[in-house]
C-alpha positions as CSV (number, residue, x, y, z in Angstrom):
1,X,9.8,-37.9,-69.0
2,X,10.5,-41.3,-67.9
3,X,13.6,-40.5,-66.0
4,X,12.0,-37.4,-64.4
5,X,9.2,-40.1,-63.5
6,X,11.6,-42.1,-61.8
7,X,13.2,-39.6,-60.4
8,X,10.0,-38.8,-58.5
9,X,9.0,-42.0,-57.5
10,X,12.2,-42.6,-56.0
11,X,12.4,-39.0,-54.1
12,X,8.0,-40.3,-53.2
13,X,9.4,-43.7,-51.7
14,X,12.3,-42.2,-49.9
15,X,9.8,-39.2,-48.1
16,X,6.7,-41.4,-47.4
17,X,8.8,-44.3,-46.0
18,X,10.3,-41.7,-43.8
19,X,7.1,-39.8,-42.7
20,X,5.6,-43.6,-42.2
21,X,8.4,-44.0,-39.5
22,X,7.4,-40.9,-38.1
23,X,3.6,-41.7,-38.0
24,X,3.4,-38.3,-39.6
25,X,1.3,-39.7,-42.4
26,X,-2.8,-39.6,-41.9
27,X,-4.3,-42.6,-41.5
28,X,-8.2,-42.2,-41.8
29,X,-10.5,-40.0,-44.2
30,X,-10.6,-36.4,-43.5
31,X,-13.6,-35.7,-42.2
32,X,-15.4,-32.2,-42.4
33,X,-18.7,-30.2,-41.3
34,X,-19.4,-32.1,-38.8
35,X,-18.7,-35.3,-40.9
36,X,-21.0,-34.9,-44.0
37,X,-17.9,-34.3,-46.0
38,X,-15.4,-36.9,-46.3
39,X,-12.2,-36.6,-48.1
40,X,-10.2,-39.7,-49.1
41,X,-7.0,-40.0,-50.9
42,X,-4.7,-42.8,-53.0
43,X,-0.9,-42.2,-54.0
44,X,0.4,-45.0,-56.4
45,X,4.5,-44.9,-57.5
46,X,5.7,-47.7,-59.5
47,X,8.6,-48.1,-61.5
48,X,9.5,-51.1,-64.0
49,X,12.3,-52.4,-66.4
50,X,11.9,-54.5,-69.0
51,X,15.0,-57.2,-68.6
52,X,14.6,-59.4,-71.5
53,X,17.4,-60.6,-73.2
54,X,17.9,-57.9,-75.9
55,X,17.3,-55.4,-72.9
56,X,18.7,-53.9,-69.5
57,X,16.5,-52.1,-67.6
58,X,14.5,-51.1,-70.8
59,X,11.1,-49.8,-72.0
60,X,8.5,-52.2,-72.4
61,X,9.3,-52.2,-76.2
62,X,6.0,-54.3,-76.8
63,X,3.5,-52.0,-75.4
64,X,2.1,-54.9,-73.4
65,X,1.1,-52.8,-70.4
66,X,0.2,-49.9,-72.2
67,X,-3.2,-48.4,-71.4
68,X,-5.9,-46.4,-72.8
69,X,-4.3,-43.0,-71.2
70,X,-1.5,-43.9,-73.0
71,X,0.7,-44.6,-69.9
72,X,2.6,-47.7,-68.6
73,X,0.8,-49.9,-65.8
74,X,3.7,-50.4,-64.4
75,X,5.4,-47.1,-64.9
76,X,2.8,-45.1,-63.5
77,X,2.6,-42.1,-60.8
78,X,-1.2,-41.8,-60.4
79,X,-2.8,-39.4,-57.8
80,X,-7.0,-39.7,-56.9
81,X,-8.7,-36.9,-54.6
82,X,-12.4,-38.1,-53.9
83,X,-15.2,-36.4,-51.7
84,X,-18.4,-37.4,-50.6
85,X,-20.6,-35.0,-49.6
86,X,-23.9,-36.3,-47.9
87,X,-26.9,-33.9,-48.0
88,X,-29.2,-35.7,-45.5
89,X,-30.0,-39.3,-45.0
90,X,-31.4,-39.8,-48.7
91,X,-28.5,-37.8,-51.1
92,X,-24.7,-38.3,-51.6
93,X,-22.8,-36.7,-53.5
94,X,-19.4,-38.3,-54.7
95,X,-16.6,-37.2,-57.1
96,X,-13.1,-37.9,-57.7
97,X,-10.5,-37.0,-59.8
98,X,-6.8,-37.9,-60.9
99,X,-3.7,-37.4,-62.5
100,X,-1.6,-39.7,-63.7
101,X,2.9,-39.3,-64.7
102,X,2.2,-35.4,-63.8
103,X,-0.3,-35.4,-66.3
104,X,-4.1,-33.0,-66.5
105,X,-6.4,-33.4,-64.0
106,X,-9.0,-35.9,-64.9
107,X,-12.7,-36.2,-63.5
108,X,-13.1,-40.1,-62.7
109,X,-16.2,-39.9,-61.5
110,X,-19.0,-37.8,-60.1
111,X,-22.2,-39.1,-59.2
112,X,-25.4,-38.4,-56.9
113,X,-26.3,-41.5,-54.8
114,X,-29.9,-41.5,-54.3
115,X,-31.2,-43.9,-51.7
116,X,-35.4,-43.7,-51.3
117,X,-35.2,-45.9,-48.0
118,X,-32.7,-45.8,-45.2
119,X,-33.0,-48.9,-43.6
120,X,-33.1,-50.9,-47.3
121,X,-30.0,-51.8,-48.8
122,X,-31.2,-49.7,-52.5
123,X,-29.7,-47.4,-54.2
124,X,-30.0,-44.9,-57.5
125,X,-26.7,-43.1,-58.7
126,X,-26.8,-40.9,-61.6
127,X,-23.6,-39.7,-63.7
128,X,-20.2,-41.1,-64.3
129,X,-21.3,-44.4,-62.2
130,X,-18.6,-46.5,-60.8
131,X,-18.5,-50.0,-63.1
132,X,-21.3,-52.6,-63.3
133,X,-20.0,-55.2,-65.2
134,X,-16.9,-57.4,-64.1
135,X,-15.3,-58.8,-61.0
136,X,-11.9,-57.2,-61.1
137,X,-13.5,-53.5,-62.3
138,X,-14.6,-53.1,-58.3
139,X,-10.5,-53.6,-57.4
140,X,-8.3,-51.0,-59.5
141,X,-7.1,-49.2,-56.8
142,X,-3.1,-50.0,-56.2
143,X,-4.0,-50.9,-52.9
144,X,-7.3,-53.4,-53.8
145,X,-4.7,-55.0,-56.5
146,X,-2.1,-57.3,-55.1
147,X,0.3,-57.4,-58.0
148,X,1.5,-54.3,-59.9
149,X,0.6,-55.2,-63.5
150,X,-3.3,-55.8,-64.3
151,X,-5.8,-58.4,-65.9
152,X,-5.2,-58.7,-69.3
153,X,-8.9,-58.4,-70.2
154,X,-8.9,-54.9,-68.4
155,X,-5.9,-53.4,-70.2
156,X,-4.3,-54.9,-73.2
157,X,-5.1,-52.9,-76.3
158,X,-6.4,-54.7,-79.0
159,X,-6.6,-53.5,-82.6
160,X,-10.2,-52.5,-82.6
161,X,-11.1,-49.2,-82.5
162,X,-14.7,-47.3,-82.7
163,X,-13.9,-44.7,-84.6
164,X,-11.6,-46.0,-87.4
165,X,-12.7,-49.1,-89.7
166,X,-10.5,-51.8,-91.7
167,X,-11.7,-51.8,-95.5
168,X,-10.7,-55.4,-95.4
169,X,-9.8,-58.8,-93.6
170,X,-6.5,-58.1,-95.0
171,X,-6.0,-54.7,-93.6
172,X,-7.6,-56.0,-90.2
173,X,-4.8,-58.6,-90.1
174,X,-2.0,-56.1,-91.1
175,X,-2.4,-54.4,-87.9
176,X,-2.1,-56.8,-85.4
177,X,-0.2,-56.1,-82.2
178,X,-0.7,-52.5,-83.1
179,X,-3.5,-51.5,-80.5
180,X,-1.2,-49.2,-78.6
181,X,-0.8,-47.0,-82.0
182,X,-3.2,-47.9,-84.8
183,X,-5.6,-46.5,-87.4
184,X,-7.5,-47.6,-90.3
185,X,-8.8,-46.6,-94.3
186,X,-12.2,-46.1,-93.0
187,X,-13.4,-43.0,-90.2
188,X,-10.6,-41.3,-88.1
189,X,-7.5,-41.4,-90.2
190,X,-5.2,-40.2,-86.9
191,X,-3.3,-43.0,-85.0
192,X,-4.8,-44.1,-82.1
193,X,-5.2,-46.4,-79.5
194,X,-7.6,-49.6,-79.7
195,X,-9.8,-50.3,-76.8
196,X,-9.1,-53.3,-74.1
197,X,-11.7,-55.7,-73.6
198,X,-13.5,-53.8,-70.5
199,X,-11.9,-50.5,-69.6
200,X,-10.1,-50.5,-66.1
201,X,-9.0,-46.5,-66.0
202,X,-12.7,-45.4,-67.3
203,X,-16.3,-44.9,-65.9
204,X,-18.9,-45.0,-68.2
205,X,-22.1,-42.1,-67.8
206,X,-25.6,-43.0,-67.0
207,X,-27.7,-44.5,-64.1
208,X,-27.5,-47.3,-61.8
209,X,-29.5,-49.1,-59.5
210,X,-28.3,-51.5,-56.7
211,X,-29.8,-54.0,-54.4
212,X,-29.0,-56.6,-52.2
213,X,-29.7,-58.8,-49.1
214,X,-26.5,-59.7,-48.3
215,X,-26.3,-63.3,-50.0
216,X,-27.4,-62.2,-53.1
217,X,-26.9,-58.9,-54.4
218,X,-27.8,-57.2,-58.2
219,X,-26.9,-54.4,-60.2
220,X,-28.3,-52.8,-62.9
221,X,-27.2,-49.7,-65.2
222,X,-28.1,-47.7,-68.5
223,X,-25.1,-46.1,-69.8
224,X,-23.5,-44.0,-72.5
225,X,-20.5,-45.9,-73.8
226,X,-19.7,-49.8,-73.5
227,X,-17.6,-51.5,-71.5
228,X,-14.4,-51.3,-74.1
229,X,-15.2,-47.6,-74.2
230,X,-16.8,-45.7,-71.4
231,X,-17.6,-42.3,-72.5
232,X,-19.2,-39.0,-71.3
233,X,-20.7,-37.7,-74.8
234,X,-22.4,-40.1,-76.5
235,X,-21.2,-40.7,-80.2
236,X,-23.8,-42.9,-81.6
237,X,-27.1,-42.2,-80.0
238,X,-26.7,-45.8,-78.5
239,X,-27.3,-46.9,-75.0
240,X,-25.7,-49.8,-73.1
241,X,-27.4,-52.0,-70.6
242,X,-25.7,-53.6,-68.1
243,X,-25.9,-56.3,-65.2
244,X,-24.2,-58.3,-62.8
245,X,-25.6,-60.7,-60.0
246,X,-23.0,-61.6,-57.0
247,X,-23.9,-65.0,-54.8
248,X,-22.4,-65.6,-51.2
249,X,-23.2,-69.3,-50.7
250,X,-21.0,-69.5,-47.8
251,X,-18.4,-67.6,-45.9
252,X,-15.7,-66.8,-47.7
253,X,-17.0,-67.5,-51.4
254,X,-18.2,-65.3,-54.3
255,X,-19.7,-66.3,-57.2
256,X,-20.6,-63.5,-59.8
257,X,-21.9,-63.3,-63.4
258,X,-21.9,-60.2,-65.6
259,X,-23.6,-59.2,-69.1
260,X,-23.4,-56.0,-71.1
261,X,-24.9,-55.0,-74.7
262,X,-24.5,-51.8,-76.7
263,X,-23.7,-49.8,-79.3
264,X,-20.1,-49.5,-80.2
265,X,-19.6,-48.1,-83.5
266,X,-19.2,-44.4,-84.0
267,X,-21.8,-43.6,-86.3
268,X,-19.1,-41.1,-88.3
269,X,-17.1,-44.6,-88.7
270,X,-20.5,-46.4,-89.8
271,X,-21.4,-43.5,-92.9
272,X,-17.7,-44.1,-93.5
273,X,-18.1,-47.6,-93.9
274,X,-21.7,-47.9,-95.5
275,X,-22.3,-44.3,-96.6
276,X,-24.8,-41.7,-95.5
277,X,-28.2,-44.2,-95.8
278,X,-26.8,-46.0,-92.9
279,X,-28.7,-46.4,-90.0
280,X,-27.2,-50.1,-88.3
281,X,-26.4,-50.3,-85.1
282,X,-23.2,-52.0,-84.2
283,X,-22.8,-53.7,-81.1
284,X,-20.4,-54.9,-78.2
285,X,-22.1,-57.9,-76.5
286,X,-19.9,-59.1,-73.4
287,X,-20.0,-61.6,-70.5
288,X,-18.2,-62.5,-67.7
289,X,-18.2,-65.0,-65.0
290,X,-15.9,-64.8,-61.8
291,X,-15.7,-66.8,-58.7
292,X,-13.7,-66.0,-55.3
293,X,-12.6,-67.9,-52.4
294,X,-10.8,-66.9,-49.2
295,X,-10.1,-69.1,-45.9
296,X,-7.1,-69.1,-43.7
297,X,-4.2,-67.5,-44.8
298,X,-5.2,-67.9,-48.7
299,X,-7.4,-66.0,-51.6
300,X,-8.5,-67.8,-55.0
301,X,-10.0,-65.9,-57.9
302,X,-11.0,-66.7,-61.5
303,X,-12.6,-64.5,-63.7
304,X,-13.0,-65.3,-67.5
305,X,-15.0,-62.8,-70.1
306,X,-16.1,-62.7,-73.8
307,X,-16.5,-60.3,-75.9
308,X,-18.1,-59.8,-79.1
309,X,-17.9,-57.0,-81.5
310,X,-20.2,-56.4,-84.5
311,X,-18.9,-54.5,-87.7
312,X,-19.4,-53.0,-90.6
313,X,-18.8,-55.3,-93.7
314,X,-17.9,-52.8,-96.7
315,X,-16.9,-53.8,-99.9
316,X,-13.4,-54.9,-100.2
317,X,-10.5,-53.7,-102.8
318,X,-10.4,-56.2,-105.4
319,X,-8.0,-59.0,-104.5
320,X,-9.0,-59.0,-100.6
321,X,-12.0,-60.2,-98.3
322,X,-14.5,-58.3,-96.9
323,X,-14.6,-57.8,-93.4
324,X,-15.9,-60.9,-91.4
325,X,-18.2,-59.8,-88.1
326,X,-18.7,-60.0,-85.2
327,X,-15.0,-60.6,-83.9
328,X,-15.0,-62.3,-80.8
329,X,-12.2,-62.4,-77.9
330,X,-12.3,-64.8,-75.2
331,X,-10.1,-64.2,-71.5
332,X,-9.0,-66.0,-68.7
333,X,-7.4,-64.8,-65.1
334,X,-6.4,-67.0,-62.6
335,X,-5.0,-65.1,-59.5
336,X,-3.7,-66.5,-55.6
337,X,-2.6,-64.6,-52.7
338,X,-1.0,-66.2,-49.5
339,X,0.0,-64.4,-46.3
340,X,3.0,-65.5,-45.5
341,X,3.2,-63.6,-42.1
342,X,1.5,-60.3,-40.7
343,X,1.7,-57.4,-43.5
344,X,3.7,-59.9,-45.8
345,X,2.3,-62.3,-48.4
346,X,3.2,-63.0,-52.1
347,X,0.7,-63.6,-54.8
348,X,0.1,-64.3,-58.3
349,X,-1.5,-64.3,-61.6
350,X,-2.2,-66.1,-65.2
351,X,-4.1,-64.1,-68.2
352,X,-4.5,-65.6,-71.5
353,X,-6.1,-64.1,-74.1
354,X,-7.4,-65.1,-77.2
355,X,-9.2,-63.8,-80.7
356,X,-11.7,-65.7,-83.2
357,X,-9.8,-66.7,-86.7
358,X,-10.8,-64.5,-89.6
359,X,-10.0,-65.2,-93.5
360,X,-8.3,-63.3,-95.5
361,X,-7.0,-63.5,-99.3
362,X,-4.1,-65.0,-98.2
363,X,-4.6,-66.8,-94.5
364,X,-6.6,-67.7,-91.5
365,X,-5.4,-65.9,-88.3
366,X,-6.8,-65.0,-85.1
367,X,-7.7,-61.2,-85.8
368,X,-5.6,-59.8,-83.4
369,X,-2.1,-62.0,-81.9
370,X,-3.1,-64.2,-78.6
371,X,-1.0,-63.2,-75.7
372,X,-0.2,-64.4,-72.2
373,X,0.8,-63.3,-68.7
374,X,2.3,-64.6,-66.0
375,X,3.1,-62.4,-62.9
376,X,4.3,-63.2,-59.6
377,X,5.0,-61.1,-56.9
378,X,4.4,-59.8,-53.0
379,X,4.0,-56.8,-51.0
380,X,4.8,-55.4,-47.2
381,X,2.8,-53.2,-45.3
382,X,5.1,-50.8,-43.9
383,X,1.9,-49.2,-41.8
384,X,-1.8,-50.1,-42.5
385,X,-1.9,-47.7,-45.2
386,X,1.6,-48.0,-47.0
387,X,1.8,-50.9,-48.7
388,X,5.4,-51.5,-50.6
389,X,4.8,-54.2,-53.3
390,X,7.1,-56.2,-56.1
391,X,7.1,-58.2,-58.9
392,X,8.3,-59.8,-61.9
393,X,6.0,-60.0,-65.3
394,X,6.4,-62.6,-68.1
395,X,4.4,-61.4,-71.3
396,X,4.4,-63.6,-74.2
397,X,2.4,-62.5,-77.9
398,X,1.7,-65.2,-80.4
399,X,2.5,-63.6,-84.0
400,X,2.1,-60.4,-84.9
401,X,4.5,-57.2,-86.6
402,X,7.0,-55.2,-85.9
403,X,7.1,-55.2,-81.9
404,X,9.1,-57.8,-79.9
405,X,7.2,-61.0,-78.8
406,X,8.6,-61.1,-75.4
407,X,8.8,-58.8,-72.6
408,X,10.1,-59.5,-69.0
409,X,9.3,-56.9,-66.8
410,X,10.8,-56.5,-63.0
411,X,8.5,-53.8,-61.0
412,X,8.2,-51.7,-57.9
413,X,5.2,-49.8,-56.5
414,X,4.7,-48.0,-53.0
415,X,0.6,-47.0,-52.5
416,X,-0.3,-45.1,-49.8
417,X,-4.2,-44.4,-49.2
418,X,-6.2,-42.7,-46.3
């Protein structure tokens, strides 16, 4: 599968490059009856090696970029369709879908966009709702992103999972690193993957409201899943609430702030954990906190979040410690871009993250292993809308089993959107 992937993004480089020189490629939406349908498109190809040491040109043998679909960030050939279809001056509807490395076709969203008064910037949307908490959730598209790889807050896999429980601190710990892959005593007993700090390849379900006066602006939502797991059916009878509050002081600067709060656990997991009596709610609790800043030729942004996850606390196996809740993470992002000329510029980012120190019968550890990022990179525009981009990943992961504590990744991506 991976060398038929390359393969294809290879032969997709190679025909789009050519069809750019030919201006053969479409530029704008598509826009039907009479413009209240509109019909957008994104094509993302990206290739990556891992060049560490022990490697040449090998697989990311430490599952940093591996996501919650199970695909690499970096190796990843991801198609999205949307439409928007207005029904007079109050109603939208918009939808999209995607497939990603060949893969099923996925709805990513669809949602009706209710706005009571045209001339007020308000409006209601109802269904899978695009994200409300977070600075770099509005940007996931290849061509919003200026690197290939992505925040580690929005992507890495920790060992947490909402459907699968650790009996015991010592179990917790014995799993670390193991987010891409992982499964507990307690709940689901099939491997898995853990969930990422806030989902970047997810929308949640539910309803949204969003205002705004152009200096300040405010979102609101009610939704289904959290935002470490966005779902469609609801698997606990919880709710999450949501906000975020963006601030334009002056030109060029954004300053945004972001909670969320809801039910994680899986109540299966819960009767698991506590037996059938059990009626707790356990909770994710997040907040973030981003700023941006763009003059000239330059773009700053920072963007750190916190996370807190409340568990169950069952009775250990003689000889080990209980559980210890909540579990807390903590991230940072730091990320430039510079235009070096028309359609050129190089860019880059720093991610840390970081997880609270639990006890078990033998040590005191962070619960999952700390990692860090570095990427730095660049991208051409061929045309407007075909954007060629590079870049070189450093991933390091403080302890941990099993998987290799270093990976150095070298990528290519070509996007193309109209």
């Amino acid at each position: 599968m991976i060398a038929r992937i390359a393969r294809l993004t290879c032969l997709l480089i190679a025909g789009i490059s050519r069809l750019a020189m030919a201006q053969a490629l479409p530029s704008e939406p598509i826009a039907l009856a009479d413009g209240r349908v509109t019909v957008s498109g994104d094509v993302s190809a990206g290739y990556a090696c891992d060049v560490s040491l022990a490697h040449y040109c090998g697989d990311d043998l430490g599952f940093f970029d591996y996501t919650d679909y199970e695909h690499s960030a970096l190796r990843l050939f991801r198609v999205d369709v949307s439409a928007a279809v207005r029904a007079g001056a109050h109603f939208t509807l918009l939808g999209e879908i995607r497939t990603e490395n060949l893969g099923v076709l996925r709805p990513y969203a669809l949602y009706l966009r209710i706005r009571p008064w045209t001339t007020t910037n308000f409006d209601i949307q109802v269904g899978r709702v695009p994200p409300t908490f977070g600075a770099f959730a509005r940007r996931t598209y290849a061509n919003d992103n200026p690197l290939i790889g992505y925040p580690l807050a929005y992507q890495y896999l920790t060992t947490l999972r909402p459907d699968s429980l650790p009996i015991s601190t010592d179990e917790l710990l014995r799993k670390r690193t193991l987010g891409w892959l992982v499964r507990y005593s307690l709940g689901d007993q099939a491997f898995d993957h853990g969930v990422p700090l806030v989902s970047a390849f997810r929308w949640d379900t539910g309803v949204q409201v969003h205002g705004g006066n152009g200096v300040v602006n405010a979102t609101a939502a009610v939704t289904t899943g959290t935002v470490s797991n966005p779902l469609f059916a609801d698997d606990n009878q919880g709710r999450q609430f949501a906000g975020r509050v963006e601030v334009r002081p002056l030109m060029g600067m954004i300053l945004g702030t972001s909670v969320a709060r809801g039910a994680f656990i899986g109540q299966t997991a819960v009767r698991a954990a506590l037996g059938e009596s059990s009626g707790a709610e356990f909770m994710q609790t997040a907040w973030g906190g981003d700023a941006e800043y763009s003059r000239d030729h330059y773009l700053l942004r920072a963007e750190t979040i916190v996370s807190r996850w409340q568990v169950p606390m069952p009775a250990a196996p003689p000889g080990q410690a209980a559980v210890q809740s909540p579990l807390d993470a903590l991230s940072l992002s730091l990320e430039g871009r510079y235009k070096l000329r028309p359609g050129l510029y190089a860019a880059a980012r720093y991610d840390h993250l970081g997880f609270s120190d639990v006890t078990s019968a033998t040590a005191t550890l962070p619960w999952d292993a700390p990692v860090m990022r570095v990427e730095i990179g660049g991208g051409y525009s061929i045309q407007r809308n075909l954007l060629l981009k590079g870049s070189f990943q450093h991933n390091h992961r403080d302890g941990g089993l099993l998987l290799p504590s270093v990976a150095n990744m070298i990528a290519a991506q070509l996007v193309f959107w109209f």
